[in-house]
Structure formats: structure tokens, C-alpha cells
N, C-alpha and C positions, 0 to 999 in steps of 0.2 A: 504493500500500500504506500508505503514512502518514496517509493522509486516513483512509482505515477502521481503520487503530490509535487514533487522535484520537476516532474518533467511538465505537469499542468501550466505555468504560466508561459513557457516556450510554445504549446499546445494551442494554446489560447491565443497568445500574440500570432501564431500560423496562421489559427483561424479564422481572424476578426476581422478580413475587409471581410469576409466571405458571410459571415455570421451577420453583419452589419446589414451588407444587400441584402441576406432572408429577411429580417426584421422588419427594414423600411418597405420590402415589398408586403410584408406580412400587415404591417398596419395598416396601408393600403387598401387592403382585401384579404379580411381576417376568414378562415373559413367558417360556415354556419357552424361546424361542432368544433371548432376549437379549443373550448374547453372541456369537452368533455375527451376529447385526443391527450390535453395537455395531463389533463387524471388520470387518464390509462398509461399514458407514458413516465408517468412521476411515481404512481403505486409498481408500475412493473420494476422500474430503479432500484425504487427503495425493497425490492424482496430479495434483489442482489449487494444493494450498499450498504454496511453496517457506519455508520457512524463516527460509532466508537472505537470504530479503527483509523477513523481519519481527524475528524476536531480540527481541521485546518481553519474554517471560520472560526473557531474559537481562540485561536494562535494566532492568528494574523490577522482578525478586524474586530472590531465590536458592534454590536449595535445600536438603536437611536433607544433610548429610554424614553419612554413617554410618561405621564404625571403620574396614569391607573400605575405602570410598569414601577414608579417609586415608591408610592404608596402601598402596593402590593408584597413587594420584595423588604420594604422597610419592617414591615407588619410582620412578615415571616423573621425579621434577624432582630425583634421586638426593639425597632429603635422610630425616633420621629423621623422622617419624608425628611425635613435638612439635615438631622446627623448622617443617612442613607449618601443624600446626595454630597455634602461636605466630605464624607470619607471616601468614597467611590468615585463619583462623578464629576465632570467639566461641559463645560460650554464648548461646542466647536466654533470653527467659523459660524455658522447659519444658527449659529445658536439653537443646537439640537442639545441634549443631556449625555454625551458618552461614556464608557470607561476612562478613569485618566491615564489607563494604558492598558497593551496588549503584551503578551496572552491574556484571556481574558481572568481578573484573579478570581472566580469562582472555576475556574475550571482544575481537575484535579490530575496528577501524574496520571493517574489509570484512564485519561477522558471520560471522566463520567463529571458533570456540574452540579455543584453542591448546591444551586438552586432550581434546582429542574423544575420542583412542583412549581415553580411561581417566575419560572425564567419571564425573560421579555416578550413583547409578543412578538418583535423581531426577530427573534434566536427561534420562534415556534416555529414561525412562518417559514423561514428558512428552508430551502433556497429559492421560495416562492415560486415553483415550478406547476404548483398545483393552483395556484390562483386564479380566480375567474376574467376574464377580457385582459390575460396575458398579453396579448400585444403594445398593451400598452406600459407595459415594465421592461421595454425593451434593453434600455440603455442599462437598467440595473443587471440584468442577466448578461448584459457584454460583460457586465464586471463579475460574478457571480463565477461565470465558465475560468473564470481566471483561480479560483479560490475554491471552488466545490469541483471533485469530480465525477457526483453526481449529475450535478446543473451542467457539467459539458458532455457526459455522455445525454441527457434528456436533449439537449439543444441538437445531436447529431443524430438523434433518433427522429427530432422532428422533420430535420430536415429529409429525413429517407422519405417519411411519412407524408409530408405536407408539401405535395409539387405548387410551386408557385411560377 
């Protein structure tokens, strides 16, 4: 699995005028079952991809924390929403809530995250492959196929799948 994490962002960068062109023509003219294509393709993945063997999103990005997201995760580590965010979190540019670094610090040696029950709903959603009117998450998934090799095997299955 670490040998195709290593080789993912080379993978990626090969792919991306290419990936770029399905996308814009994809938003163009999304197919009628798009998502219901994008859920068969994301469940069939996921019965081959363990996760917990990879945690490269969890190593190398973090996600946007949203207010429910601090409120939620503060409540589980019984502290108030500003001690959560003061000891955790920062402002980005765009002024989103992020980790104030990566790997992400709830993630554990063995890839499992010490807050799973109450993770983000960023880290749920993740790699967002299964989301409804996909085409329009385009730009996220150019970045995604970089970082999950999940989300670049779904992206090259669509592409077999969905003649544009």
C-alpha cells in the first residue's frame, strides 16, 4: 500500500490534463444517472480499499471544521467549543477552522482516529466520491486523486464507465 501512496501524486500529476477534460466535459452534460454510477463505483472501491491501510488524508491534509464539527468533538473530549478550538485549531487563509497541523493529531500509529465517533463531517464524507450532483466537486476531486487512492482508482473507473 505504500508503494502506491509514493507513486499516487506522480499518478495524479500524469493524469490531470486528462482528468481535467472528463470533468469540464462532465459538467457540461452530466449523465441522467450519474449518481447513482458515482455509488456503485465508490461502494465497489470501498469493498476493495481498507483505509486503515492507507490514512494518507489523515497524514497529509486536514479538514475544514465546521461550528456543529467543534461543538460536537469538544463535547466528546468534555471541554468548551474555545478550549477545543484554542488547543486544536486555526484560521486558514479563507478563514475556515483547520488542524494547526498535519498528520492529523487524533490520528493514531495503528490508523485508527481517536475520534471517529464524532470525526468531522469532512473526514466522513471523505473522498466525497459518493456524493450527489458530483460534477460539480470537480476541482476538489482533481485534488482528492492526488491524496486518496481510492478517489483515483473511482475517477478511472468513471472514466471507462462514462463515454463523454
Amino acid at each position: 500500500m505504500q508503494d502506491q501512496i509514493n507513486k499516487l501524486p506522480k499518478l495524479a500529476k500524469d493524469k490531470h490534463k486528462e482528468n481535467k477534460t472528463f470533468f469540464t466535459k462532465l459538467k457540461k452534460k452530466p449523465p441522467k444517472q450519474l449518481d447513482y454510477i458515482m455509488q456503485e463505483l465508490h461502494d465497489a472501491e470501498f469493498r476493495r480499499t481498507d483505509c486503515l491501510e492507507c490514512a494518507n488524508c489523515c497524514k497529509t491534509t486536514g479538514p475544514l471544521f465546521t461550528d456543529k464539527d467543534i461543538t460536537r468533538i469538544a463535547k466528546f473530549f468534555k471541554m468548551k467549543p474555545q478550549q477545543f478550538t484554542e488547543q486544536f485549531l486555526r484560521l486558514d487563509e479563507e478563514n475556515d477552522y483547520v488542524l494547526q497541523s498535519v498528520p492529523c493529531t487524533f490520528l493514531g500509529a495503528d490508523n485508527y482516529c481517536s475520534i471517529y465517533e464524532v470525526r468531522p463531517k469532512a473526514c466522513r464524507e471523505f473522498p466525497h466520491t459518493d456524493r450527489k450532483k458530483f460534477q460539480q466537486i470537480s476541482n476538489l476531486t482533481l485534488k482528492n486523486v492526488a491524496i486518496c487512492p481510492a478517489a483515483f482508482n473511482i475517477v478511472e473507473a468513471m472514466k471507462e464507465r462514462i463515454k463523454i
